[in-house]
TORMIVEX-817232 format. One record per residue (C-alpha): residue in one letter; x, y, z. Coordinates in nm, 2 decimals, padded with zeros to 4 digits. Layout:
REM residues N
[A,[X,Y,Z]] ...
//
This chain:
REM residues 471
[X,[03.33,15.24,21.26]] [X,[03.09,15.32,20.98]] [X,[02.83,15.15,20.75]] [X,[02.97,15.28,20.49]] [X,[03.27,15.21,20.20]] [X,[03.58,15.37,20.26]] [X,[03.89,15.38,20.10]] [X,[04.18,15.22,20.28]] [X,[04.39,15.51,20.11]] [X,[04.18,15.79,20.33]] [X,[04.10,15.55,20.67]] [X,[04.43,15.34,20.72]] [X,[04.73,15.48,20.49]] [X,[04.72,15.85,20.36]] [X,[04.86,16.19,20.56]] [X,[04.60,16.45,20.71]] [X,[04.77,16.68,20.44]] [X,[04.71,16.47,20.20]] [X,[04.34,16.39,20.27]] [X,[04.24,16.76,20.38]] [X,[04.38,16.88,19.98]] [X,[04.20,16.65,19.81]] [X,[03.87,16.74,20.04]] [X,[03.57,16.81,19.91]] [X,[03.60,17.13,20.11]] [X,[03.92,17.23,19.94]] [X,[03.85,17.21,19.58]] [X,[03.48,17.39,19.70]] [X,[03.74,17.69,19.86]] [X,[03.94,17.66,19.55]] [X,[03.64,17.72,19.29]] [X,[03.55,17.99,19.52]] [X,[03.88,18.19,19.53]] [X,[03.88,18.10,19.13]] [X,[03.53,18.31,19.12]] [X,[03.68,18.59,19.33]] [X,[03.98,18.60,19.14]] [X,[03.79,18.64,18.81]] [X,[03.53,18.91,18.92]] [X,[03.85,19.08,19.04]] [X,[04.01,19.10,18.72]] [X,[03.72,19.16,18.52]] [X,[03.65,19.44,18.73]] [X,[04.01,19.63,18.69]] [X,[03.99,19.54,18.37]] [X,[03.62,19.76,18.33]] [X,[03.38,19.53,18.29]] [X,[03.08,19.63,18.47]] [X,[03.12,19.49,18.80]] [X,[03.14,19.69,19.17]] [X,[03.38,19.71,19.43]] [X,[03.11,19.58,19.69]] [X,[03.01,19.30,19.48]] [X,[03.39,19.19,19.47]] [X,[03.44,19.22,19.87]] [X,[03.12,19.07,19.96]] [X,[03.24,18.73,19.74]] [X,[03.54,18.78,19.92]] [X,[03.35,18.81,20.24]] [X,[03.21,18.51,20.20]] [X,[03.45,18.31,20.04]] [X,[03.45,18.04,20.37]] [X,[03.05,18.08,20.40]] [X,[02.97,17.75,20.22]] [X,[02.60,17.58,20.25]] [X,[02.65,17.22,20.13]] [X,[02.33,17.13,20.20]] [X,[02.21,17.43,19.95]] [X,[02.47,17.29,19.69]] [X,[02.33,16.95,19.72]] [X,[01.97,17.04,19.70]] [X,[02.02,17.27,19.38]] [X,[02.23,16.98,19.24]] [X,[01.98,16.74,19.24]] [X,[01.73,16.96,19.09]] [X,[01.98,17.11,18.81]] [X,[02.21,16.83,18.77]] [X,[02.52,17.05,18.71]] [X,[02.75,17.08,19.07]] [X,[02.94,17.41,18.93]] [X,[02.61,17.55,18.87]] [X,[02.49,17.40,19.22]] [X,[02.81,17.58,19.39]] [X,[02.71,17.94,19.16]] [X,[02.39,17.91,19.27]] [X,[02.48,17.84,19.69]] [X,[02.73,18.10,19.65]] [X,[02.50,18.36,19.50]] [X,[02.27,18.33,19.81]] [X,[02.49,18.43,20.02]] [X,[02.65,18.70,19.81]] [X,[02.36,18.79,19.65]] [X,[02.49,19.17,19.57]] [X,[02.74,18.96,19.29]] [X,[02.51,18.68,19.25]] [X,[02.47,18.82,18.92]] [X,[02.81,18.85,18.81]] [X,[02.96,18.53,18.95]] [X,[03.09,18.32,18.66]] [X,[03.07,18.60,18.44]] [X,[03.19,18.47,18.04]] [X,[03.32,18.19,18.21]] [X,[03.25,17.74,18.16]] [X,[03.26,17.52,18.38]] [X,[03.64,17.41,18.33]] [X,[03.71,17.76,18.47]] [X,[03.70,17.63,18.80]] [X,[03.70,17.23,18.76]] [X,[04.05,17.25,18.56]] [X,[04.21,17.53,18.73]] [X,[04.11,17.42,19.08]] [X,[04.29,17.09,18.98]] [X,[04.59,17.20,18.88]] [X,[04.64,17.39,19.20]] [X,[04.56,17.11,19.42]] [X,[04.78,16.89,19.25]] [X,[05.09,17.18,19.18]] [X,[05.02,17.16,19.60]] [X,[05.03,16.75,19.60]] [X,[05.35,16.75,19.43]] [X,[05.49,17.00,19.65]] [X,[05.44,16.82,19.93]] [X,[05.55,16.49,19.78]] [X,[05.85,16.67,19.72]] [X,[05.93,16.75,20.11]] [X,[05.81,16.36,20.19]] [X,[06.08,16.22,19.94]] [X,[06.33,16.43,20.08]] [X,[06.27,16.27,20.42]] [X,[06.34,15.96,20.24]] [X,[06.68,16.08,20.09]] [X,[06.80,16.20,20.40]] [X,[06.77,15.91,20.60]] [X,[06.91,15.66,20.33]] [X,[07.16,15.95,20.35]] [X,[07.25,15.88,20.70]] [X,[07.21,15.50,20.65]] [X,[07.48,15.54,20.35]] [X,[07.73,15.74,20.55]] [X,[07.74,15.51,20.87]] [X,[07.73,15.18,20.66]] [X,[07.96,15.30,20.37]] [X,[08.23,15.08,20.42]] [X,[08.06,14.75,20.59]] [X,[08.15,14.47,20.35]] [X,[07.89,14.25,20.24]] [X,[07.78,14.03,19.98]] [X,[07.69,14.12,19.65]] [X,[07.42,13.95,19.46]] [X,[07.33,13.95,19.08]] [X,[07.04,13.73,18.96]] [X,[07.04,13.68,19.33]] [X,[07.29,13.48,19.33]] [X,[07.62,13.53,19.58]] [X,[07.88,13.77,19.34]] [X,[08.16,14.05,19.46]] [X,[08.17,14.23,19.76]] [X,[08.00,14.54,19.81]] [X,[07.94,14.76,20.14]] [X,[07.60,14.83,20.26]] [X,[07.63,15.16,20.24]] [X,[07.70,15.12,19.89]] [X,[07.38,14.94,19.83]] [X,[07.15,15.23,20.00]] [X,[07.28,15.48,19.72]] [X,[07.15,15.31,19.43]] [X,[06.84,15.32,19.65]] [X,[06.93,15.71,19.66]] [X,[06.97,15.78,19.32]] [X,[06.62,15.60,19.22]] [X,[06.48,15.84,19.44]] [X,[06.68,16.14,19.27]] [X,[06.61,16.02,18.93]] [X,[06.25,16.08,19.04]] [X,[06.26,16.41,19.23]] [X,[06.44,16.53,18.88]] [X,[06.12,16.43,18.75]] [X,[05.91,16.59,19.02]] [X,[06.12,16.92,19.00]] [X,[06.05,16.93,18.61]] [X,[05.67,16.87,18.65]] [X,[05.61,17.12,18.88]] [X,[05.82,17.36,18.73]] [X,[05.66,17.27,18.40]] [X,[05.29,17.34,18.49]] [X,[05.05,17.60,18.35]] [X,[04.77,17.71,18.44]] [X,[04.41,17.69,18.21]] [X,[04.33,18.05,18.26]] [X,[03.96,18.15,18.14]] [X,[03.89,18.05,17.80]] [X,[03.54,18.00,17.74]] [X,[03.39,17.68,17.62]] [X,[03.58,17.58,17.29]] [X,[03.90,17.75,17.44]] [X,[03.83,18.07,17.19]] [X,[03.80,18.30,17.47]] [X,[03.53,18.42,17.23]] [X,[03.31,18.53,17.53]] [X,[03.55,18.74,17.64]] [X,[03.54,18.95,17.29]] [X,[03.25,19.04,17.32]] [X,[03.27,19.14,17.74]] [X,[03.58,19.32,17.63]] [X,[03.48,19.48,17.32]] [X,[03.72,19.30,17.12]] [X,[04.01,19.38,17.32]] [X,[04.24,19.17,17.37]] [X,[04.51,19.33,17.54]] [X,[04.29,19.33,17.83]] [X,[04.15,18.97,17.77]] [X,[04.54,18.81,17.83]] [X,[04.58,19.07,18.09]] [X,[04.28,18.93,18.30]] [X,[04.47,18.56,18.22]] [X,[04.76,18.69,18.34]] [X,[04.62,18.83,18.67]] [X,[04.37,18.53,18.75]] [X,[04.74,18.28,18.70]] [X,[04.91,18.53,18.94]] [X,[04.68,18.49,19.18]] [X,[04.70,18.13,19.23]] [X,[05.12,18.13,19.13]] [X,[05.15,18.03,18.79]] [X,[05.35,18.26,18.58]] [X,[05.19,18.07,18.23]] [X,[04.89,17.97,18.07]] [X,[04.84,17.71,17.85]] [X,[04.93,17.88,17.49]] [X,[04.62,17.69,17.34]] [X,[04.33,17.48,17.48]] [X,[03.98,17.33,17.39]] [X,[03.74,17.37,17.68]] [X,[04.03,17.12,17.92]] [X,[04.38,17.18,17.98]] [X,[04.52,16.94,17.79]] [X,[04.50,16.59,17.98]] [X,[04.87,16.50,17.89]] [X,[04.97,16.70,18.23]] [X,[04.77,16.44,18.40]] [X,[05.00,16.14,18.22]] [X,[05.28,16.36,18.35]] [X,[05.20,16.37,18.68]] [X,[05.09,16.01,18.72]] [X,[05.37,15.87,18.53]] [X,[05.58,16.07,18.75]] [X,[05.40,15.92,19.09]] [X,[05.46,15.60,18.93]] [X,[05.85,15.64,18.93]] [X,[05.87,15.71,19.30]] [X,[05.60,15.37,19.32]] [X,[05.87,15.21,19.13]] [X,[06.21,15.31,19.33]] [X,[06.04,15.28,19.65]] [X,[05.96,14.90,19.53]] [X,[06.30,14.80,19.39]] [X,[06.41,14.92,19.78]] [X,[06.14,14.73,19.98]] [X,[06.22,14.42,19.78]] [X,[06.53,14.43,19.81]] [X,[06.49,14.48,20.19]] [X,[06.25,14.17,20.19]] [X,[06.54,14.00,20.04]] [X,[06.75,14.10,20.30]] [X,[06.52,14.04,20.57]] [X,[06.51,13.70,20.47]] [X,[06.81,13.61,20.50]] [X,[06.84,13.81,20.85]] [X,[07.12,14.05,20.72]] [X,[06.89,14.39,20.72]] [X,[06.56,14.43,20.90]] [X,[06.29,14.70,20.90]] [X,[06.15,14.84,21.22]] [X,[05.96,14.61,21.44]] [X,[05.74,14.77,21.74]] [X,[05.81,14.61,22.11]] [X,[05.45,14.48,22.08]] [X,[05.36,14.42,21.69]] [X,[05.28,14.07,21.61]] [X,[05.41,13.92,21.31]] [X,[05.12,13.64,21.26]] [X,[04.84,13.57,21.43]] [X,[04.94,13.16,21.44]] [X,[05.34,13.17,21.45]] [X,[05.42,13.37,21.71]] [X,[05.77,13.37,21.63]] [X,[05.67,13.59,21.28]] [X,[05.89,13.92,21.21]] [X,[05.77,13.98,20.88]] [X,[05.85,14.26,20.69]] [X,[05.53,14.40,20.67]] [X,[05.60,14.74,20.60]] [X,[05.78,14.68,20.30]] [X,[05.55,14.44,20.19]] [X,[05.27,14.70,20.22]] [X,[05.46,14.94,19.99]] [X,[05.56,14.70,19.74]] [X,[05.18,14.61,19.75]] [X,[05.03,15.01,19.72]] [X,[05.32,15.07,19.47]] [X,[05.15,14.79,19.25]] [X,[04.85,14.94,19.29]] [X,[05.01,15.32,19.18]] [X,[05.15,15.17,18.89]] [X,[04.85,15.05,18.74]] [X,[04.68,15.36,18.86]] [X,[04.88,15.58,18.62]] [X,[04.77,15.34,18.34]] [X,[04.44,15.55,18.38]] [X,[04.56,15.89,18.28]] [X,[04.76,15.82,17.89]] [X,[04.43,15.62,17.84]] [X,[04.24,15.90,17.89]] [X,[04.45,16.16,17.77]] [X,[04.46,15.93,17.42]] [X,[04.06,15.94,17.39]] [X,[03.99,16.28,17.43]] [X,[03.76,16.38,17.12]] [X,[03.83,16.73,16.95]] [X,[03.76,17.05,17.20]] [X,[03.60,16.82,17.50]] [X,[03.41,16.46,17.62]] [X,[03.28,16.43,17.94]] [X,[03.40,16.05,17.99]] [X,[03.73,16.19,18.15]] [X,[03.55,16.33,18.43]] [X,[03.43,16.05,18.65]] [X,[03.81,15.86,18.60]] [X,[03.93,16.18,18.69]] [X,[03.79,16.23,19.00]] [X,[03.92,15.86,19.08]] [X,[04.26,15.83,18.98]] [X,[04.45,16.10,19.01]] [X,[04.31,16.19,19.40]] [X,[04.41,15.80,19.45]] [X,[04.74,15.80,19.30]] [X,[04.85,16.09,19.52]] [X,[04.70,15.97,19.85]] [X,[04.88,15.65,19.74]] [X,[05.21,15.82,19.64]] [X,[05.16,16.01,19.96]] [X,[05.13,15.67,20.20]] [X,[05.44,15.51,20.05]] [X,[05.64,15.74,20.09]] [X,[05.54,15.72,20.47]] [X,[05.61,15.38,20.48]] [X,[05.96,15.44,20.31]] [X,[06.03,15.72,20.55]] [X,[05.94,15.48,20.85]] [X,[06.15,15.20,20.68]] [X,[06.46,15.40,20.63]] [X,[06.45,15.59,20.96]] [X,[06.49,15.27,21.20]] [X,[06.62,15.00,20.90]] [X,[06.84,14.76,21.12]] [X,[07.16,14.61,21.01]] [X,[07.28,14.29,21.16]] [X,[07.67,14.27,21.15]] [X,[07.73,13.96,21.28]] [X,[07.50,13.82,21.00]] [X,[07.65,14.01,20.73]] [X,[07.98,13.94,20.81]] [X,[07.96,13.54,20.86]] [X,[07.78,13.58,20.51]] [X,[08.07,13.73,20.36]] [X,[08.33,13.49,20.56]] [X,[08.13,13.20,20.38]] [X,[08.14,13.29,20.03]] [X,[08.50,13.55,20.04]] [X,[08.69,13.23,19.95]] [X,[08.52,13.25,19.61]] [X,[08.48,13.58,19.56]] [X,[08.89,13.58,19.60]] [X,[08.95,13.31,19.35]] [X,[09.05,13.57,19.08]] [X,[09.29,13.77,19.34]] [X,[09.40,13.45,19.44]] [X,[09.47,13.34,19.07]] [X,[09.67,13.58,19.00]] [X,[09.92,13.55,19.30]] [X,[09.95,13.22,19.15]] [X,[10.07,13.32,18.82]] [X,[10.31,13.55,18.98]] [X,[10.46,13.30,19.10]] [X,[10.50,13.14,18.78]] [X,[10.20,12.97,18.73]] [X,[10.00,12.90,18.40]] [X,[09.69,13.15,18.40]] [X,[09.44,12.91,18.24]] [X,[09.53,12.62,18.42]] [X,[09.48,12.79,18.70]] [X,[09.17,12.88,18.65]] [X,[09.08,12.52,18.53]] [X,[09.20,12.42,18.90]] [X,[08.96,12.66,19.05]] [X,[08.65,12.60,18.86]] [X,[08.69,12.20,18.96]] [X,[08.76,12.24,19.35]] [X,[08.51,12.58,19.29]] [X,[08.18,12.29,19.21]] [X,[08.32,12.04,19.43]] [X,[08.28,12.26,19.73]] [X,[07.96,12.43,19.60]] [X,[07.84,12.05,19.64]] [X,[07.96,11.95,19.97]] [X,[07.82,12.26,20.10]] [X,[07.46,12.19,19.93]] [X,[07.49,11.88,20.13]] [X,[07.49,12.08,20.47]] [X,[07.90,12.08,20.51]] [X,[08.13,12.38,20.56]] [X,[08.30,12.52,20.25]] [X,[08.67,12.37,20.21]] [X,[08.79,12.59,19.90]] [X,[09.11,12.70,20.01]] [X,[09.17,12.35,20.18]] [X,[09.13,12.16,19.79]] [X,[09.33,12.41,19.63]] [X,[09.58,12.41,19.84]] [X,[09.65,12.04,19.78]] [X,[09.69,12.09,19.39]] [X,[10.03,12.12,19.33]] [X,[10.02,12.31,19.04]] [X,[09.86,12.60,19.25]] [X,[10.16,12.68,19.44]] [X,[09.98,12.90,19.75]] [X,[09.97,12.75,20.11]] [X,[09.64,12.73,20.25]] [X,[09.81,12.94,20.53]] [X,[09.88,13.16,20.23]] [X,[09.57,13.24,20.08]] [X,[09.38,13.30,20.43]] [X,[09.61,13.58,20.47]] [X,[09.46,13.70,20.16]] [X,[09.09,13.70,20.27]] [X,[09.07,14.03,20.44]] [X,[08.69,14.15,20.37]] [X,[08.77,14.59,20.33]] [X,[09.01,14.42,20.02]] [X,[08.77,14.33,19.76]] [X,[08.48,14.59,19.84]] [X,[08.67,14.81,19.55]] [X,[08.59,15.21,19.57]] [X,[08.29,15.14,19.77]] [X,[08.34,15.39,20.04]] [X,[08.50,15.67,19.82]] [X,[08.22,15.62,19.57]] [X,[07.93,15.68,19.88]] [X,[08.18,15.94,19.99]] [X,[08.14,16.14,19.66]] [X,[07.80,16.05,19.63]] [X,[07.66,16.20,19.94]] [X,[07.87,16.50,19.87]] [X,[07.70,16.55,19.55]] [X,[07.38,16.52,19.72]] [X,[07.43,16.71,20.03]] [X,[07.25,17.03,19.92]] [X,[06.93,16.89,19.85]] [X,[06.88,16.72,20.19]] [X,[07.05,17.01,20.42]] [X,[06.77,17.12,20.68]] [X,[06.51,16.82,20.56]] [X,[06.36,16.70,20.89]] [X,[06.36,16.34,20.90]] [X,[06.13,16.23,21.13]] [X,[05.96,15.93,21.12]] [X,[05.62,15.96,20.98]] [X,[05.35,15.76,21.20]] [X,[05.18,15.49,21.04]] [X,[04.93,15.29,21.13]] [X,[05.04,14.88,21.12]] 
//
């Protein structure tokens, strides 16, 4: 219990990972290793910097005094300067040389684009547990019949397993999208206030050679084999669209399958995991709501928005740098992966215990199979020597006339009307023969067959645990 605000994402939804990368303590590290890896460079390179001053900043590259940091903060109101300054008493051998030709963006932008590279590698393993368990879902389900809606309304058969794959390939439509971003990402390198690496000219003595070199190095260090080719004092803000509109699209596939499970929960044909113990509302006791997939439907609202932040800024950044990205920044893109980061464990908990009640499912389809068989039907007719669109005149009549008696509460007598027109010249006896379920699912199977063979590579060895959540 504290006094204090927190954020839902950090106390009730998001991963230790998650929370620990984007930690004050990390990006601090980060900066840190950023320093290092610069007086490193500059050092091989022959700038005028010793191989002590290098390993005692690497000695104490874990030695961090926050309360130093803050103090000198309030005083000089500049936290990279606060962080040179705490580091530098410490290390004060190389407290002359930390920073050395170097803004502040040297470590702000960089240190960002390592901890989210790292955020969207991880993302990239939790999706995958997603995958895999609609994966297994698919397979066992792939040839269930049951009914298929459009504008939620009853239409053709499907199979359930069928159902989970477009499920599946929202998800792999996105993790196209996370591959590309993270393979996609530079690094800022150190490029001096405007970008101009122009205090690097004069450290170097107008040698260039060796100023791309000591880019090259610093990028290696942290695992990025490019730099941006051009850059004000920023990388350029569009990565952080990219990113977020690419958090977004998992926000949006994991909604379309929550809401459809909703839909399906309300009608008792699919349900999410319920606990022995959870209770479902605090007045009706009876409750099993699907609170799970309400929760991500509600956090992927709130990602979708969230992304909104980043093209807003990116759009309003003036010339070679404003400051009024800094303070969304810090906001939106740590919240949009610790939110990316929670639905994904609700979607893994969802898919690794989602519940499938036959019984349901099937007296669903035995209610509406005689109309989904009309056109099957139909056509036995006309074989027989029947006229095609009086035919289908017959059906659409006794089609409403049994749509009404079963809005009145009665049992559907399709087959029953038709089979006292005389013009449609199948038995009753006849057409029940004809309302086996497995016949009007289509390729259903074979196409989850395919599908899951197509896919099977990128979910081979994915552990599919079920994350923990809290309810």
């Amino acid at each position: 219990m504290t006094d204090r605000y927190e954020s839902p994402l950090s106390s009730r939804y998001a991963s230790e990972y998650m929370l620990k990368l984007f930690s004050q303590d990390t990006r601090i590290r980060t900066w840190r290793k950023l320093w290092v890896s610069l007086a490193k460079a500059e050092h091989a390179l022959g700038l005028n910097i010793t191989d002590a001053q290098v390993a005692e900043l690497e000695a104490h590259l874990e030695d961090i005094d926050y309360a130093v940091a803050a103090a000198r903060e309030k005083e000089v109101r500049h936290d990279v300067m606060a962080h040179v300054y705490a580091y530098g008493k410490v290390a004060p051998s190389a407290a002359g040389i930390i920073h050395l030709g170097a803004t502040s963006c040297y470590v702000t932008d960089n240190a960002d684009i390592v901890l989210y590279r790292d955020g969207l590698k991880y993302l990239r393993g939790e999706l995958l547990k997603v995958v895999a368990n609609l994966r297994d879902f698919a397979d066992t389900y792939k040839a269930l019949p049951t009914l298929g809606y459009t504008h939620y309304q009853p239409a053709q058969l499907v199979t359930v397993g069928k159902r989970a794959t477009l499920w599946m390939q929202d998800l792999l439509s996105d993790l196209e999208e996370l591959d590309f971003v993270i393979d996609n990402m530079k690094f800022l390198g150190c490029r001096g206030t405007t970008g101009t690496e122009a205090s690097f000219l004069d450290l170097f003595d107008g040698d260039t050679a060796k100023i791309d070199e000591m880019n090259r190095m610093i990028s290696r260090d942290f695992g990025f084999d490019k730099c941006f080719s051009v850059c004000g004092q920023t990388y350029p803000r569009k990565l952080d669209s990219r990113i977020l509109n690419c958090l977004s699209s998992i926000a949006q596939s994991c909604y379309r399958m929550a809401n459809d499970i909703r839909l399906l929960q309300h009608d008792r044909q699919v349900e999410e995991p319920f606990e022995k113990n959870q209770i479902g509302s605090s007045a009706m006791a009876y409750k099993r709501n699907p609170m799970r997939c309400e929760r991500i439907c509600s956090l992927s609202r709130y990602l979708m928005a969230d992304a909104m932040n980043a093209p807003m800024t990116a759009s309003t950044q003036w010339l070679e740098r404003t400051l009024d990205d800094s303070a969304n920044r810090r906001i939106s893109l740590p919240e949009g992966f610790l939110c990316c980061d929670a639905v994904l464990r609700l979607a893994q908990n969802v898919t690794d215990g989602l519940h499938v009640n036959e019984k349901i499912v099937e007296r669903t389809v035995r209610e509406y199979l005689p109309f989904i068989a009309t056109e099957n039907l139909m056509m036995e007719a006309v074989k027989r020597g029947g006229d095609r669109q009086q035919l289908h005149e017959i059906i659409r009549r006794c089609s409403m006339e049994a749509t009404a008696r079963m809005k009145n509460g009665e049992s559907c007598d399709l087959l029953e009307r038709l089979a006292k027109e005389k013009e449609f010249t199948l038995t009753q006896e006849e057409m029940e023969s004809l309302l086996t379920p497995s016949a009007y699912i289509g390729r259903c199977p074979e196409q989850v067959e395919r599908f899951l063979r197509e896919t099977e590579a990128l979910v081979s060895g994915i552990d599919r645990g079920t994350a923990q959540i809290n309810l």
